[in-house]
PDB file with one MODEL, atoms N, CA, C and O in Angstrom:
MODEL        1
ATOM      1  N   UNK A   1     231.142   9.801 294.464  1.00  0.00           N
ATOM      2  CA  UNK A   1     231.391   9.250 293.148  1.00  0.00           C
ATOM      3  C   UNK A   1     232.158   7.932 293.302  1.00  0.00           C
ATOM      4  O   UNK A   1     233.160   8.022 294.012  1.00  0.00           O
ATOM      5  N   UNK A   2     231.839   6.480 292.676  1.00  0.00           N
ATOM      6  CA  UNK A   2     232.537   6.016 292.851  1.00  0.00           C
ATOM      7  C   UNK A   2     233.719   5.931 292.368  1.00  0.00           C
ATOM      8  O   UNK A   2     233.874   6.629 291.366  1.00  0.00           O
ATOM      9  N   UNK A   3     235.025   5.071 292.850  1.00  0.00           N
ATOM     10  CA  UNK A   3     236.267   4.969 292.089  1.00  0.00           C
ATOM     11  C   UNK A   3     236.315   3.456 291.857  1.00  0.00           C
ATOM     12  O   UNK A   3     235.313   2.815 292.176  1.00  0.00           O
ATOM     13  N   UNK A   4     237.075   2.993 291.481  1.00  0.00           N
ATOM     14  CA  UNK A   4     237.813   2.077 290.905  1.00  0.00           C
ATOM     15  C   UNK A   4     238.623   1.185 291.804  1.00  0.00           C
ATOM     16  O   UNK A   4     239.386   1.990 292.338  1.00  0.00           O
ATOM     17  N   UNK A   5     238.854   0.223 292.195  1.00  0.00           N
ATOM     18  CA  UNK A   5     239.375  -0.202 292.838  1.00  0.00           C
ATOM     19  C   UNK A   5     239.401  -1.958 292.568  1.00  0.00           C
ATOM     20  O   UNK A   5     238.683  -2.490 291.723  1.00  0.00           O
ATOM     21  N   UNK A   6     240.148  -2.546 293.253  1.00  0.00           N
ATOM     22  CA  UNK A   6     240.676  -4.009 293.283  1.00  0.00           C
ATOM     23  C   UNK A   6     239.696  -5.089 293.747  1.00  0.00           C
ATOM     24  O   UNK A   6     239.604  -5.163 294.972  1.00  0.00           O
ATOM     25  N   UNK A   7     239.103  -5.764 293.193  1.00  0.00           N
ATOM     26  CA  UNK A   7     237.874  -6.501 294.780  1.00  0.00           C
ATOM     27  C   UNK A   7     239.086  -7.901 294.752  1.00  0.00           C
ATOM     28  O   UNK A   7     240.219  -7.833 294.274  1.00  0.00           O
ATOM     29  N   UNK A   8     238.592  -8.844 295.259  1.00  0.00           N
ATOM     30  CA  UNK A   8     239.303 -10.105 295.758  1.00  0.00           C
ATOM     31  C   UNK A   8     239.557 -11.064 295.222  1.00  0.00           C
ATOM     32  O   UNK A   8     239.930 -12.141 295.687  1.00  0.00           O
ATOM     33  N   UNK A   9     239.310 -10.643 293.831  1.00  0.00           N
ATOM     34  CA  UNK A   9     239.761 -11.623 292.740  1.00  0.00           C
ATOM     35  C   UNK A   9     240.793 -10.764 291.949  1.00  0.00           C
ATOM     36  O   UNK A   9     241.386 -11.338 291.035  1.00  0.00           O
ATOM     37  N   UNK A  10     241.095  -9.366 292.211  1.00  0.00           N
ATOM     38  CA  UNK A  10     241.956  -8.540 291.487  1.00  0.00           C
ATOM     39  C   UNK A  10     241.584  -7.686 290.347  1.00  0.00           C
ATOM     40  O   UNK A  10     242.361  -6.854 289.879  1.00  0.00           O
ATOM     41  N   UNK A  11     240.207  -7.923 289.831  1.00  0.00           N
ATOM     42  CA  UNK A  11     239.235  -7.157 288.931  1.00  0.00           C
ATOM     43  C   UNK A  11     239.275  -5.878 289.387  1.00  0.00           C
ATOM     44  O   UNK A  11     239.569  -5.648 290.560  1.00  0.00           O
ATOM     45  N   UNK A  12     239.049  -5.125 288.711  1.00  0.00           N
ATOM     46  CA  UNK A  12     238.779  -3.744 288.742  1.00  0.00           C
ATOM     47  C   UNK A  12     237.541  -3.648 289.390  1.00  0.00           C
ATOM     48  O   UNK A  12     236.797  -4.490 288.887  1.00  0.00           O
ATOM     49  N   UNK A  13     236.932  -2.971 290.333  1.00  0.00           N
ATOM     50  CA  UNK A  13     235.527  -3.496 290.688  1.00  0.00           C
ATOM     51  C   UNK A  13     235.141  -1.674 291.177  1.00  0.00           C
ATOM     52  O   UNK A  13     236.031  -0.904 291.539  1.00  0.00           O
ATOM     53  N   UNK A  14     233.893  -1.339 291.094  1.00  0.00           N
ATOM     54  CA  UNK A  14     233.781  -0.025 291.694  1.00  0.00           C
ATOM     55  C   UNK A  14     233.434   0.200 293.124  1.00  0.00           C
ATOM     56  O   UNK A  14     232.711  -0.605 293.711  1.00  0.00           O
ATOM     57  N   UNK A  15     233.918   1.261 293.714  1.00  0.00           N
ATOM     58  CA  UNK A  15     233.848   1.064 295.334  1.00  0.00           C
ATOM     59  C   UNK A  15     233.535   2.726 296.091  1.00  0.00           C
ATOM     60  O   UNK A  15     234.225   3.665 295.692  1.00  0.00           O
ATOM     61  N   UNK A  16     232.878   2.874 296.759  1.00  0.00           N
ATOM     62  CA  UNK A  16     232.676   4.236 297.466  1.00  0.00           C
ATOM     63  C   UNK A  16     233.431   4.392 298.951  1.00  0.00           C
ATOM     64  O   UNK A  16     233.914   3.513 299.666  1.00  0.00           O
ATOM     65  N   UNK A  17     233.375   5.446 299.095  1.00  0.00           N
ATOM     66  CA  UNK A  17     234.168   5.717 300.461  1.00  0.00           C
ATOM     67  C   UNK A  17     232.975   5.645 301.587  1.00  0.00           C
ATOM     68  O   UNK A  17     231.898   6.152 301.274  1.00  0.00           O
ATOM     69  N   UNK A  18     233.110   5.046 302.868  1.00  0.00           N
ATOM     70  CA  UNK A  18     232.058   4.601 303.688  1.00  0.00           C
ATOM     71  C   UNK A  18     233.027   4.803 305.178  1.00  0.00           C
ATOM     72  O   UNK A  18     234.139   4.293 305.312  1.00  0.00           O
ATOM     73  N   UNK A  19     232.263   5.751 306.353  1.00  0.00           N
ATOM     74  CA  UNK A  19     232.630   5.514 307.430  1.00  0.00           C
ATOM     75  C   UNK A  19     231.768   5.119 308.495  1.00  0.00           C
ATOM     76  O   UNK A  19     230.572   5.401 308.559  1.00  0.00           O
ATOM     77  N   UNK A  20     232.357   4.516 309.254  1.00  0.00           N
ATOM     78  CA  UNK A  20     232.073   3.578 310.318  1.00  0.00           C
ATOM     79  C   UNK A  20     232.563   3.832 311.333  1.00  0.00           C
ATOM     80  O   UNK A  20     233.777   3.793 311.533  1.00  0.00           O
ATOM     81  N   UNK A  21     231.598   4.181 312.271  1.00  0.00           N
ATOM     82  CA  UNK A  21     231.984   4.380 313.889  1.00  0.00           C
ATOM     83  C   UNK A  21     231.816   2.615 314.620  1.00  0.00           C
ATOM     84  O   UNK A  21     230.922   1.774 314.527  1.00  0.00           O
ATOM     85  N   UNK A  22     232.786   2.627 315.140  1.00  0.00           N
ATOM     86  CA  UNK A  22     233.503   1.200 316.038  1.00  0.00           C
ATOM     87  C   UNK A  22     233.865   1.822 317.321  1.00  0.00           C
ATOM     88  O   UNK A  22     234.517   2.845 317.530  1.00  0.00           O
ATOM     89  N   UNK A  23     233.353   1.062 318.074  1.00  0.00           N
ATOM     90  CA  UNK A  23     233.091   1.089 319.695  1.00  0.00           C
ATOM     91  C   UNK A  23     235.256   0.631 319.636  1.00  0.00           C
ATOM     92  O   UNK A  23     235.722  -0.082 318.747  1.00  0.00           O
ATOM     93  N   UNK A  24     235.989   1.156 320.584  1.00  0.00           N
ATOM     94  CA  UNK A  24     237.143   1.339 320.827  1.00  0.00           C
ATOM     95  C   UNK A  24     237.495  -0.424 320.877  1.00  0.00           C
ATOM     96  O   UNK A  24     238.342  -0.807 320.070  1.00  0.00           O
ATOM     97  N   UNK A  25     237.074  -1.119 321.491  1.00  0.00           N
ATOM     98  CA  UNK A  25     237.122  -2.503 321.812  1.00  0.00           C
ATOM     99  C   UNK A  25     237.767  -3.052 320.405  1.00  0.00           C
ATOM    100  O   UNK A  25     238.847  -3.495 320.014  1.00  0.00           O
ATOM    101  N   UNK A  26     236.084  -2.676 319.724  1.00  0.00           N
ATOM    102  CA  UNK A  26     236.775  -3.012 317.776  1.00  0.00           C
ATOM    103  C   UNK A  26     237.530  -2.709 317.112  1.00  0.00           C
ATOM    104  O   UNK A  26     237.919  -3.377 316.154  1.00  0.00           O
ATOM    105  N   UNK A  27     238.096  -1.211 317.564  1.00  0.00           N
ATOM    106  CA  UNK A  27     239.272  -1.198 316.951  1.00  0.00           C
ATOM    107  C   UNK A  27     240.585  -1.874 317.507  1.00  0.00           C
ATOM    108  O   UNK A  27     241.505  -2.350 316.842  1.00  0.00           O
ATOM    109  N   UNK A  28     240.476  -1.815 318.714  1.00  0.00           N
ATOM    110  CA  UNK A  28     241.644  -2.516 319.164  1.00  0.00           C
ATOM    111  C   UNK A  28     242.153  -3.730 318.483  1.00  0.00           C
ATOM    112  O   UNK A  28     243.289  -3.923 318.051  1.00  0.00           O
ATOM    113  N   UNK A  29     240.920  -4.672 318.453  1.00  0.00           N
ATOM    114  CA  UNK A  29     240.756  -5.950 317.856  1.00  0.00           C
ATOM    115  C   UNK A  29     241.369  -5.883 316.428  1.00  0.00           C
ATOM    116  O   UNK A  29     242.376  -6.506 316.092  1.00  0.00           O
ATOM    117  N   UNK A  30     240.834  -5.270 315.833  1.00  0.00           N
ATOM    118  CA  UNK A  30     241.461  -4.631 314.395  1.00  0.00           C
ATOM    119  C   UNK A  30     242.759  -4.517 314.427  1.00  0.00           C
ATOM    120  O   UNK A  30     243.358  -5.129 313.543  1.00  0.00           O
ATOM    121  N   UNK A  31     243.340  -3.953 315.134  1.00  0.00           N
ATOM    122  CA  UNK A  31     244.417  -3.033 315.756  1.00  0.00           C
ATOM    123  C   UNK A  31     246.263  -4.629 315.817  1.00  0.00           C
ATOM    124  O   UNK A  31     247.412  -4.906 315.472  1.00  0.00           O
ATOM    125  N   UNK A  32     245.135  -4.984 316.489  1.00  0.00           N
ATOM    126  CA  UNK A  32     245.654  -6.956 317.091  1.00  0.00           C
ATOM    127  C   UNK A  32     245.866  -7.717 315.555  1.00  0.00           C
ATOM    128  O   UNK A  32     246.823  -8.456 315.324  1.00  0.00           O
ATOM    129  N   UNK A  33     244.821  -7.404 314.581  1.00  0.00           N
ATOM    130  CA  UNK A  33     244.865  -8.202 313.503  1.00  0.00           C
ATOM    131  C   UNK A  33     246.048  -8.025 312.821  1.00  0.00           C
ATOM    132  O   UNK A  33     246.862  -8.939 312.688  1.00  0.00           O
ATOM    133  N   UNK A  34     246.211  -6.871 312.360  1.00  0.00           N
ATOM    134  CA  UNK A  34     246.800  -6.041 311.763  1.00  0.00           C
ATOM    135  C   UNK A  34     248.488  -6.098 312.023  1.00  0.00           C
ATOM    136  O   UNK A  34     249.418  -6.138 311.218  1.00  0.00           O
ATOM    137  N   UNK A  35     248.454  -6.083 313.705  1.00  0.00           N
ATOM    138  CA  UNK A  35     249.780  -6.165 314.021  1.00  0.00           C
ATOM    139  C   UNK A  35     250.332  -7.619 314.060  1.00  0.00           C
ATOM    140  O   UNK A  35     251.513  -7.905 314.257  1.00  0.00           O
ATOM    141  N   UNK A  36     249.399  -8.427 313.863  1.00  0.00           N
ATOM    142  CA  UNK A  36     249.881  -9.948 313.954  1.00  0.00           C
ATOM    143  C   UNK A  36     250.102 -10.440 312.270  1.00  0.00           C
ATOM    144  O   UNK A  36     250.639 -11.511 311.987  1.00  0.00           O
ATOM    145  N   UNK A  37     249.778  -9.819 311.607  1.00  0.00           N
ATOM    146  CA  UNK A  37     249.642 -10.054 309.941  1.00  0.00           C
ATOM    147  C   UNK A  37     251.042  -9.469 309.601  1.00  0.00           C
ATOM    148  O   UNK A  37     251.936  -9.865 308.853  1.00  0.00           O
ATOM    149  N   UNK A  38     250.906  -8.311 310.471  1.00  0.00           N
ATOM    150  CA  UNK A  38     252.310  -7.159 309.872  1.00  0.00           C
ATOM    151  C   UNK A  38     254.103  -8.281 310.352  1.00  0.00           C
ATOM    152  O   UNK A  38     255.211  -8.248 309.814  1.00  0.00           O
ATOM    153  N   UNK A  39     253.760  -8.826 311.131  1.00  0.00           N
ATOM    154  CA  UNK A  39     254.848  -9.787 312.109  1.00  0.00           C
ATOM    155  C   UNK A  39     255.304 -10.923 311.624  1.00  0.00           C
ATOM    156  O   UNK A  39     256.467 -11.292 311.455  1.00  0.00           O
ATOM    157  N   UNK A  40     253.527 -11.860 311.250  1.00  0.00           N
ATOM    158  CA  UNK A  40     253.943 -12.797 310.648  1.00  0.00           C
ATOM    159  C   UNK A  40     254.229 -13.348 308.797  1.00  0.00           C
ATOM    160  O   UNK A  40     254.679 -14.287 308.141  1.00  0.00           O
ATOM    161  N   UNK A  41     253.623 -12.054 308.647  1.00  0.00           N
ATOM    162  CA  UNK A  41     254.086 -11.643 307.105  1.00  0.00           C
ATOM    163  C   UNK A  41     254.689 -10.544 306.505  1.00  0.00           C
ATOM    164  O   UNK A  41     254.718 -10.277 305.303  1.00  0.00           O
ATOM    165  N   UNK A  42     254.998 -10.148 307.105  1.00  0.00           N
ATOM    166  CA  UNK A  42     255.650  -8.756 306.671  1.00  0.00           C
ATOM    167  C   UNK A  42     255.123  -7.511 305.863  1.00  0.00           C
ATOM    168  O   UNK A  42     255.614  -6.421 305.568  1.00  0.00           O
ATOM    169  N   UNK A  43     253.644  -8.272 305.578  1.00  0.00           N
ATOM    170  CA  UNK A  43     252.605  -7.213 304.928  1.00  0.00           C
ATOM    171  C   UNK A  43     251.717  -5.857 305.976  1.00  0.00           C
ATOM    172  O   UNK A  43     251.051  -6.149 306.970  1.00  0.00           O
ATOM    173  N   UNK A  44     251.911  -4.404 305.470  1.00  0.00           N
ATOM    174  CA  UNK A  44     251.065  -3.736 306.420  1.00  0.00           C
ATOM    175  C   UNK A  44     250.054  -4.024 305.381  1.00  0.00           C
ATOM    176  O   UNK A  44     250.181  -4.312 304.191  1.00  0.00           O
ATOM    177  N   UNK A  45     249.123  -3.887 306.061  1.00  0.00           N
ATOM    178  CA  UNK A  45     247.266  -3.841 306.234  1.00  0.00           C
ATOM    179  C   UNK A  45     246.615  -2.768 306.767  1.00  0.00           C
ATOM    180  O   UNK A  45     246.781  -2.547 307.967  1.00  0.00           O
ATOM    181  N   UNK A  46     245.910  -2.057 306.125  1.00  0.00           N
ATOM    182  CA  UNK A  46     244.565  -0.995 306.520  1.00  0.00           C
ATOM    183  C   UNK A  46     243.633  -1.945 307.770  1.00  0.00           C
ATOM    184  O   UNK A  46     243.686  -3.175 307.801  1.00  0.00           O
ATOM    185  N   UNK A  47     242.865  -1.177 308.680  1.00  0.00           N
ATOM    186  CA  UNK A  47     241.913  -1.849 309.215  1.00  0.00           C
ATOM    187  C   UNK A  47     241.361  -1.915 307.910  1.00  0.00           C
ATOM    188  O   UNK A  47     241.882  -2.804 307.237  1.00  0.00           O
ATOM    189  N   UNK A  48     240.598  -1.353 307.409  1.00  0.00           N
ATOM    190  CA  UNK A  48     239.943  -1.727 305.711  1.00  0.00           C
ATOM    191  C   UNK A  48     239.704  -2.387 305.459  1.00  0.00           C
ATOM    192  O   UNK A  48     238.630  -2.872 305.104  1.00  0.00           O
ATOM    193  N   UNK A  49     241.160  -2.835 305.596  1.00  0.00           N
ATOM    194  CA  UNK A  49     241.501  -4.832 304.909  1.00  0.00           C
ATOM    195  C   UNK A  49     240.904  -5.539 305.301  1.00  0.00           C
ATOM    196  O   UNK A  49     240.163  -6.216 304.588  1.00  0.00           O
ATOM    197  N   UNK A  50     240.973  -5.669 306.525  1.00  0.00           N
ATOM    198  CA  UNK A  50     239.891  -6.631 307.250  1.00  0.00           C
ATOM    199  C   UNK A  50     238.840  -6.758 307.310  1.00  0.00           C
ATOM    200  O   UNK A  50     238.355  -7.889 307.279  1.00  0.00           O
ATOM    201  N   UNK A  51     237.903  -5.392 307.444  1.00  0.00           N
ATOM    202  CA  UNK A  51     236.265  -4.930 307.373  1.00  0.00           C
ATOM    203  C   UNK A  51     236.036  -5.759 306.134  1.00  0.00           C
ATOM    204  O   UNK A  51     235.320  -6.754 306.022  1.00  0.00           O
ATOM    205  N   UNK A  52     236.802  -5.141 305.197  1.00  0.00           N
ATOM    206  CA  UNK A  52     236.274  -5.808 303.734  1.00  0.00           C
ATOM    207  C   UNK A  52     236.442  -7.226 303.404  1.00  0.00           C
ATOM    208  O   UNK A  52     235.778  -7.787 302.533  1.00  0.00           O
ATOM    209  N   UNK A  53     237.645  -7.988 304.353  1.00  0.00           N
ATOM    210  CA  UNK A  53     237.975  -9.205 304.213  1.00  0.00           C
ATOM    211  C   UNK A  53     236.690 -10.297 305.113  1.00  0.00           C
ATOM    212  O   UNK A  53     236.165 -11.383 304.864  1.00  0.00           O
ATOM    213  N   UNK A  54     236.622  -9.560 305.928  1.00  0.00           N
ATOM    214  CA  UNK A  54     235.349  -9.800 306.880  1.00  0.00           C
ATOM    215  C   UNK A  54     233.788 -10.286 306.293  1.00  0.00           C
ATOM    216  O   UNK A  54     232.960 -11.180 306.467  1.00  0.00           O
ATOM    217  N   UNK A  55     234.042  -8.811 305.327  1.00  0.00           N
ATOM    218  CA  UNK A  55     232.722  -8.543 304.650  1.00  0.00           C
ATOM    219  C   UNK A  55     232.433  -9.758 303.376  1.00  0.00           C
ATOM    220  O   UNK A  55     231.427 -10.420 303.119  1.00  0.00           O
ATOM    221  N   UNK A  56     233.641  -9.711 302.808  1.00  0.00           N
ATOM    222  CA  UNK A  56     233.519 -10.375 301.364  1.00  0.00           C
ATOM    223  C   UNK A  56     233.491 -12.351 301.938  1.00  0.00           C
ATOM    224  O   UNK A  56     232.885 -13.168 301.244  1.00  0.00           O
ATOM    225  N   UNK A  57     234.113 -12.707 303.024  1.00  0.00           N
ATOM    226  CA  UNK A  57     233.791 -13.954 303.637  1.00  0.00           C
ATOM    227  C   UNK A  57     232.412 -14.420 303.674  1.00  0.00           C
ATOM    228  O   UNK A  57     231.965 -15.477 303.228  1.00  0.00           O
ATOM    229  N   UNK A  58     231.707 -13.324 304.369  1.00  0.00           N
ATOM    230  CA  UNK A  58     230.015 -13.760 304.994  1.00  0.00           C
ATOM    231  C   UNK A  58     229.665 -13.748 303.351  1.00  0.00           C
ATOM    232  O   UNK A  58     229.117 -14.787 302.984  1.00  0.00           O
ATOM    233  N   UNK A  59     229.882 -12.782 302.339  1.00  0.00           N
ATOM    234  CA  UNK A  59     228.976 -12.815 300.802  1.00  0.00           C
ATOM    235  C   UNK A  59     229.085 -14.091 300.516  1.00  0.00           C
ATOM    236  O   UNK A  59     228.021 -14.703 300.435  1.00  0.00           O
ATOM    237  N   UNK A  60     230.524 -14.950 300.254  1.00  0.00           N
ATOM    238  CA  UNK A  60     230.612 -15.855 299.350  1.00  0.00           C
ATOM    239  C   UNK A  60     230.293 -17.318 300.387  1.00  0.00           C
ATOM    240  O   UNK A  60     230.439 -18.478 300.002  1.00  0.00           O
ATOM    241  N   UNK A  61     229.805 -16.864 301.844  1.00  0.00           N
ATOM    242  CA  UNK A  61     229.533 -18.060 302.532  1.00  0.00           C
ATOM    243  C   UNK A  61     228.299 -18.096 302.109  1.00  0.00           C
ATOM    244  O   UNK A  61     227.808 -19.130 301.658  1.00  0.00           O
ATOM    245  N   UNK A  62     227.583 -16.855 302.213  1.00  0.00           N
ATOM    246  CA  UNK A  62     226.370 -16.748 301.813  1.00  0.00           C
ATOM    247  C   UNK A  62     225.296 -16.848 303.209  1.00  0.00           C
ATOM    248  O   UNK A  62     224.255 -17.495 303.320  1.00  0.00           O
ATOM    249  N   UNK A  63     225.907 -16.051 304.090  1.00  0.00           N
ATOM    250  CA  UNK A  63     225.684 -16.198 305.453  1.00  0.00           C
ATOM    251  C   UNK A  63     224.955 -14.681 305.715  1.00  0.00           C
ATOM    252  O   UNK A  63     225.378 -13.558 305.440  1.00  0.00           O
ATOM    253  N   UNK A  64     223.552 -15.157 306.428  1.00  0.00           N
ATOM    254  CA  UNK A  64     222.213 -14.071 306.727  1.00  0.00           C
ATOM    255  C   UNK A  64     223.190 -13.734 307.841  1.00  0.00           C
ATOM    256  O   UNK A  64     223.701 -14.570 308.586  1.00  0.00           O
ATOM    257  N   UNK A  65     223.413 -12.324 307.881  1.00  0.00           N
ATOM    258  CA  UNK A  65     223.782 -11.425 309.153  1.00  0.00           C
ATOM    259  C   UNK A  65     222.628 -10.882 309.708  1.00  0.00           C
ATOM    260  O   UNK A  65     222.601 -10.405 310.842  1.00  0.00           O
ATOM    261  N   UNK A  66     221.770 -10.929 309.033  1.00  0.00           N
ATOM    262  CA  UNK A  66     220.449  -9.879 309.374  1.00  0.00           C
ATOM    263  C   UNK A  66     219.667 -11.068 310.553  1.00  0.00           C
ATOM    264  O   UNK A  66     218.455 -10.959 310.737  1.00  0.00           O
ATOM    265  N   UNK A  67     220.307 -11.953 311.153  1.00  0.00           N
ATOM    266  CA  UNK A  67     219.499 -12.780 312.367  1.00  0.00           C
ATOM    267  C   UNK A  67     220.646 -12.055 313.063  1.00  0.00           C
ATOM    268  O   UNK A  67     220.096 -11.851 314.145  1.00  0.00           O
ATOM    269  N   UNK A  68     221.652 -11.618 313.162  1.00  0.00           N
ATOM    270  CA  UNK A  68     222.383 -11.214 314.153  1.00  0.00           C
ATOM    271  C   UNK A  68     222.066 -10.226 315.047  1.00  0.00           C
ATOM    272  O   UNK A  68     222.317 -10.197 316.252  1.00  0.00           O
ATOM    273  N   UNK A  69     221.437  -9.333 314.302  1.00  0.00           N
ATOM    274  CA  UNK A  69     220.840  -8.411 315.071  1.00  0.00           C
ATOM    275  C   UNK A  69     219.898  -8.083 316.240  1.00  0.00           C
ATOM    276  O   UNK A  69     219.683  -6.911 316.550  1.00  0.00           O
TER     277      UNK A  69
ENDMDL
END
């Protein structure tokens, strides 16, 4: 079901729960983001944050991932 949630303009936007298996490497990397954000801003962060911060970048670049493959 979806819920409710915040998108990146702060709107209420609807969102589902989604898991993702990541090869250990990626999380680490994640892991690195997270702890360098937490240090130099004092904000904690979900990996989440990032997937989705990740995600919502390529939408509004408007950038084909589907050659990546």
């Amino acid at each position: 079901m979806p819920r409710k949630r915040r998108d990146f303009g702060g709107r209420a936007a609807p969102s589902c729960k989604v898991t993702v298996v990541l090869l250990n490497r990626q999380v680490a990397f994640l892991d690195h983001i997270v702890i360098n954000i937490r240090s130099d801003h004092g904000e904690a962060l979900a990996r989440s944050h990032i997937i989705q911060a990740l995600i919502e970048a390529a939408m509004q670049r408007g950038m084909d991932l589907s050659r990546l493959v």
